[in-house]
C-alpha positions as CSV (number, residue, x, y, z in Angstrom):
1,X,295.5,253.4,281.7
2,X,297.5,250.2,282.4
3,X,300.9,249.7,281.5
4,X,300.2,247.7,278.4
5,X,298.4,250.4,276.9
6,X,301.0,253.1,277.0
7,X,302.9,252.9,273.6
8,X,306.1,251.8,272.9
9,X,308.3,254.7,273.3
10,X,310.8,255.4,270.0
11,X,314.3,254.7,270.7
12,X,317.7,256.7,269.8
13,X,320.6,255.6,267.6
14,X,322.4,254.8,270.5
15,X,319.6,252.5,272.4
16,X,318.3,255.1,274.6
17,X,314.7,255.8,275.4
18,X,313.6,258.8,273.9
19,X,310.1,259.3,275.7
20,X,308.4,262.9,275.4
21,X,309.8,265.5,277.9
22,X,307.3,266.1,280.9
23,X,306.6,269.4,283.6
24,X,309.9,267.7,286.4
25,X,312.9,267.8,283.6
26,X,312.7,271.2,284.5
27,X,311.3,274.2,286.9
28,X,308.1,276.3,285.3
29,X,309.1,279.7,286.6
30,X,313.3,278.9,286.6
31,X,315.5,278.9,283.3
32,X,315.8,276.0,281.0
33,X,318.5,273.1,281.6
34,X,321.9,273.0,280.0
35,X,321.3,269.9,278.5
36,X,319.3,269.4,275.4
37,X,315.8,267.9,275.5
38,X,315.9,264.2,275.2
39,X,313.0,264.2,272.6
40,X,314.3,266.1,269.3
41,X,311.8,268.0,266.9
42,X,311.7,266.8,263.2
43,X,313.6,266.6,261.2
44,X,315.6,264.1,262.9
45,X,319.2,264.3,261.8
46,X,320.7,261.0,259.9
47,X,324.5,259.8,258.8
48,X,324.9,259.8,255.3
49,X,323.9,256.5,253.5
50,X,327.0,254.3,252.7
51,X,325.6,252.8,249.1
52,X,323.2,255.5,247.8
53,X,320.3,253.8,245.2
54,X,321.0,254.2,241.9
55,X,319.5,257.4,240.3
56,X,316.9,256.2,237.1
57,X,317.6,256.7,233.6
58,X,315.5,259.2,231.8
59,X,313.6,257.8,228.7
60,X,316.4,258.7,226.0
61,X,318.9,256.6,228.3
62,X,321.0,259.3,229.2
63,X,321.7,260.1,233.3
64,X,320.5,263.2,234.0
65,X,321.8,263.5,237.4
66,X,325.7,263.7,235.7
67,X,327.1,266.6,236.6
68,X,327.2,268.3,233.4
69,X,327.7,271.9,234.7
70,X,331.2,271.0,235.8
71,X,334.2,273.5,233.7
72,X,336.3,270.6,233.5
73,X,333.8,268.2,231.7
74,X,331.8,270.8,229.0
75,X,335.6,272.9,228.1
76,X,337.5,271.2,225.8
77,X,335.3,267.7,225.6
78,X,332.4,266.4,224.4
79,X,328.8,265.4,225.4
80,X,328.5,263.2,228.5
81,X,331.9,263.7,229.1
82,X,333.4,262.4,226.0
83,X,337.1,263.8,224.7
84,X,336.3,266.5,222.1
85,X,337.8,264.4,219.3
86,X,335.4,261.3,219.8
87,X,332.7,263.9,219.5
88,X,333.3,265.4,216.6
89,X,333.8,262.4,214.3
90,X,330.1,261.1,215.9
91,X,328.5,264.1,214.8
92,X,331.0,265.9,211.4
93,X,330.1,264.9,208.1
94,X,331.6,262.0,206.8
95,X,332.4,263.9,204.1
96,X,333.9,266.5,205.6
97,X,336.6,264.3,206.7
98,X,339.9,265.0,204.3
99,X,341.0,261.8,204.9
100,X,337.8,260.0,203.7
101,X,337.4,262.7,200.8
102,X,340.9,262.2,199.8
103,X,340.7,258.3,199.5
104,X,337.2,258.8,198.0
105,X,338.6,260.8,195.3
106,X,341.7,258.6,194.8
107,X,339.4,255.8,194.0
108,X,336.9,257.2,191.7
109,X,339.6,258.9,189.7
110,X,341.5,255.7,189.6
111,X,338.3,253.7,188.0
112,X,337.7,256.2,185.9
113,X,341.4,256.1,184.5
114,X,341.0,252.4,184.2
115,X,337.8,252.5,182.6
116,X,338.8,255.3,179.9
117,X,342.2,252.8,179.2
118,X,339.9,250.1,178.3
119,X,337.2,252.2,176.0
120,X,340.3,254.0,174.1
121,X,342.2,251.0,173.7
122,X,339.4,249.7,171.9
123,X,338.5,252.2,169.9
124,X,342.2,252.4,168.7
125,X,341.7,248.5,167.5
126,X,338.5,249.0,166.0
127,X,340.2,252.0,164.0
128,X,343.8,250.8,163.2
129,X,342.5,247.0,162.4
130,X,341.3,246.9,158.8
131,X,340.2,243.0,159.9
132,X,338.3,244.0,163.0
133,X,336.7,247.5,161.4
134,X,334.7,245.5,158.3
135,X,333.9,242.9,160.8
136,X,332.3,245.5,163.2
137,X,330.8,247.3,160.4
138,X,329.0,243.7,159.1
139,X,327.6,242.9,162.4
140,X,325.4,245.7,163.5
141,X,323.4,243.7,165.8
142,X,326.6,243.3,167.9
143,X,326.1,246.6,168.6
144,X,322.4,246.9,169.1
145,X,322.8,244.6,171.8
146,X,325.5,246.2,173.5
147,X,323.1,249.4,173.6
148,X,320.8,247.4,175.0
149,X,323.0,245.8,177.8
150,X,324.4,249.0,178.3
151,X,321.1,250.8,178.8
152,X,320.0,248.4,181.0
153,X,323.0,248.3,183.4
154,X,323.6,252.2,183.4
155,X,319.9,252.7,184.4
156,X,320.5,249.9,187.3
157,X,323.6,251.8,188.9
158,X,321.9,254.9,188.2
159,X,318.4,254.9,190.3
160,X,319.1,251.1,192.0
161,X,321.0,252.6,195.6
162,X,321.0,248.8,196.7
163,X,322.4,247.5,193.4
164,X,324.9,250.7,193.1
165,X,326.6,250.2,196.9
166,X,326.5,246.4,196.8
167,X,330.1,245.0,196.7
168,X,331.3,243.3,194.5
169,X,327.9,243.5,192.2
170,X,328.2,247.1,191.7
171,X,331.9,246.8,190.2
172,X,330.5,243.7,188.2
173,X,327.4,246.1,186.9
174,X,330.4,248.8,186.0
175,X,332.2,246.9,184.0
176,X,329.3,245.7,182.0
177,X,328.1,249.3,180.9
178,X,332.9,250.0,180.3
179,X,333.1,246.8,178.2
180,X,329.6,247.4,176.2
181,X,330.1,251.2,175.7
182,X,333.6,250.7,174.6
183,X,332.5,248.4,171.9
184,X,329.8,250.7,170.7
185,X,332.5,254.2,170.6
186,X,334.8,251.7,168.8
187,X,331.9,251.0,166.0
188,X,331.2,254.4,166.0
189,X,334.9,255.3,165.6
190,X,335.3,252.9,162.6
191,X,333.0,254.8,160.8
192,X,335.3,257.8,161.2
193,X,338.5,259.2,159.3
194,X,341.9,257.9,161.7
195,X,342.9,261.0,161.5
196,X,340.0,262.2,163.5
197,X,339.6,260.1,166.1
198,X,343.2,260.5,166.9
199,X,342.6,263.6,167.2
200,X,339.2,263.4,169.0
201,X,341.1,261.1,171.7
202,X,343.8,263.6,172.5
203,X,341.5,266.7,172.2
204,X,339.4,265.0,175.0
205,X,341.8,263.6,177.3
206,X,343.7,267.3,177.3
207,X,339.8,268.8,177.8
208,X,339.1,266.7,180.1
209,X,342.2,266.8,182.2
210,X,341.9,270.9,182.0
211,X,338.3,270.5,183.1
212,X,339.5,268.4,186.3
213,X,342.1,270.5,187.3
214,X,339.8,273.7,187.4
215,X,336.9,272.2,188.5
216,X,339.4,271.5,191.9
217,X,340.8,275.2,192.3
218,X,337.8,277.4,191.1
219,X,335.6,279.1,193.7
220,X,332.6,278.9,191.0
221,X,329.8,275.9,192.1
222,X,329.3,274.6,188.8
223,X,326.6,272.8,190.8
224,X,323.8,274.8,191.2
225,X,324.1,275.0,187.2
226,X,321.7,271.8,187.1
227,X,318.4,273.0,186.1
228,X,319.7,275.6,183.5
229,X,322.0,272.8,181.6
230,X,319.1,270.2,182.1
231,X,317.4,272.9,179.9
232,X,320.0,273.3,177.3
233,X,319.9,269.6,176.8
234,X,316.4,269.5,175.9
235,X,317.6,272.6,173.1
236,X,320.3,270.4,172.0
237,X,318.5,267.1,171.8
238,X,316.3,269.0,169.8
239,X,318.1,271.3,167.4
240,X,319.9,267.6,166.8
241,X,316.5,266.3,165.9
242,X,315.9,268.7,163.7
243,X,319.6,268.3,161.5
244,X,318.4,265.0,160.5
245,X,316.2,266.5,158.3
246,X,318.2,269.4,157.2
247,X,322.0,268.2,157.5
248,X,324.9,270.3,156.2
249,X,328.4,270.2,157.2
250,X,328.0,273.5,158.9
251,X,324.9,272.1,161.3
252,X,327.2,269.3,162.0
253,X,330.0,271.7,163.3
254,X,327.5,273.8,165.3
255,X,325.9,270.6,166.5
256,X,329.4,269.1,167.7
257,X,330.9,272.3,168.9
258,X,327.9,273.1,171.4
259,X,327.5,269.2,172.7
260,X,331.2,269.3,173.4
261,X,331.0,272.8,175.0
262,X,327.6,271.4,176.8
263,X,328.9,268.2,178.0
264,X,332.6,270.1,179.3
265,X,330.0,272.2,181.8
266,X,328.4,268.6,183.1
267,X,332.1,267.5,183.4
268,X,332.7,270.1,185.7
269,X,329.4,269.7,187.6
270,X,330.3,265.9,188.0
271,X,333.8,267.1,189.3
272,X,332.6,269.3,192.2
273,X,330.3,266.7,192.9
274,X,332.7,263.7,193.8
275,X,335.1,266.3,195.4
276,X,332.9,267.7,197.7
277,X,334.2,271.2,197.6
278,X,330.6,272.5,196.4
279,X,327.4,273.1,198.0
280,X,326.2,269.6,197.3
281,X,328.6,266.6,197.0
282,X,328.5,262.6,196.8
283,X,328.0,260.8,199.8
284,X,331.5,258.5,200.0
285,X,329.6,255.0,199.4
286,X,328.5,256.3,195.9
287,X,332.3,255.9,194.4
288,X,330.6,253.5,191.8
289,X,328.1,255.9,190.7
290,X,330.6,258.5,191.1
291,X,333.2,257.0,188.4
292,X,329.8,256.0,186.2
293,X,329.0,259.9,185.6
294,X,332.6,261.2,185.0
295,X,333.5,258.2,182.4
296,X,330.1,258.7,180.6
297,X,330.5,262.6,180.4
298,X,334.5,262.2,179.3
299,X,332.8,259.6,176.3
300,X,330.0,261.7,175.3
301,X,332.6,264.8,174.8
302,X,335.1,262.3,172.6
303,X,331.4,261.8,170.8
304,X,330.5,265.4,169.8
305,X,334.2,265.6,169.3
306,X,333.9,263.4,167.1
307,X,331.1,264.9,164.9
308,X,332.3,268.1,164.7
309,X,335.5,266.7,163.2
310,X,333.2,265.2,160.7
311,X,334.8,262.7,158.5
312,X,332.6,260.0,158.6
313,X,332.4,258.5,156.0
314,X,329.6,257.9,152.9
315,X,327.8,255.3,155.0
């Protein structure tokens, strides 16, 4: 074999030749040489790479090669090495934050307040005002119309999400169902005694108030009570069916004393539900919705109020 078919022999880091040891590097029958072979077995041993590759990314995005195992990273932090803190407000409830709760709360309440200032105030003109009471009382189809808008609105806020969150349409849509309500408690109002609606206004707000406050300490959750008073409605709506066709002034009583009593339970309910200490609560962007179902169940109790007072009058 000539020299040019011999193959290239592999060389060291260093330069040297590293060709395969033969029979002369050392005696057969004599012990082996100090020095190591020239020609080193596999694996062959390598310095450490200066700029490792970059390890892939699993499918989620995530490294998986970071040393998650390490005390210092999974004690007192988050996932992937985030502080504790930053963790927790990715993953906690929104709700569950007091700060958030507490602001949610202030707000509805404060609508609410606002709203009830403008229904009472004008119920108390379309009581007081001699002027403004026969007016209303001519001009019924005011007031069909306003149960109309009314109607239309409420149902919007209530089963429309998009409508109900969308700023500043949803406040519009709110004060639409205040302004139209209010005009159709004041009609109903003129119909009544002053005397009784005086009283039906402080009787409420003092209810109502007392409802609030022990709806916020009580350890009851008024709201799994849902399908049982969703029941009792359906009895009421009906045994107030029925005292159309046999009215007495002791039906009336009956009828207004267990609407109130009805409606003060829903109150409750409501409560819980925008202060989130129950098992199910509001989610913070429904503060509209929120303030819709409080002012309408604060109303409907002035209503029965209202009756059971009786003195309407021959009309």
């Amino acid at each position: 074999m000539t020299e040019a078919e011999h193959p290239p022999s592999p060389l060291a880091p260093d330069g040297a030749s590293l060709s395969p040891p033969s029979l002369h590097d050392h005696p057969a029958d004599g012990p082996p040489l100090d020095q190591p072979p020239p020609y080193m077995p596999p694996p062959y041993p390598t310095s450490p790479a200066l700029y490792p590759p970059p390890t892939p990314l699993s499918p989620d995005g995530k490294n998986d090669s970071f040393p998650l195992s390490d005390s210092s990273l999974v004690e007192g932090s988050g996932m992937d090495g985030l502080p504790a803190d930053s963790t927790n407000s990715l993953f906690i409830s929104s709700f569950e934050d007091k700060t958030i709760r507490r602001a949610f709360i202030r707000k509805v309440f404060s609508v609410v307040t606002l709203q009830l200032l403008v229904t009472f105030s004008v119920v108390c003109i379309f009581t007081f005002s001699a002027t403004v009471k026969d007016a209303v009382q001519k001009n019924i189809w005011v007031y069909v119309s306003s149960y109309i808008i009314f109607a239309v609105v409420a149902i919007c806020l209530s089963f429309c999400s998009s409508f109900s969150r969308k700023h500043p349409w949803n406040l519009v849509g709110l004060s639409v169902v205040t302004l139209s309500l209010s005009y159709m408690v004041g009609t109903v109002a003129s119909y009544h005694n002053t005397t009784a609606v005086v009283i039906a206004m402080g009787v409420t707000i003092a209810v109502s108030f007392a409802i609030v406050i022990f709806s916020a300490q009580t350890r009851v959750d008024f709201t799994l009570c849902n399908g049982t008073l969703l029941i009792l409605s359906v009895v009421l709506l009906m045994f107030g069916f029925f005292c159309c066709f046999f009215y007495s002034s002791v039906l009336q009583i009956v009828y207004g004393c267990l609407g109130a009593i009805l409606f003060s339970v829903f109150l409750a309910v409501d409560c819980q539900l925008v202060m989130g200490r129950a098992k199910y609560s509001l989610s913070p962007e429904e503060y509209v919705f929120a303030s819709l179902i409080l002012y309408l169940d604060i109303i409907t109790i002035f209503l029965y109020l209202l009756i059971l007072l009786g003195g309407s009058s021959s009309n």
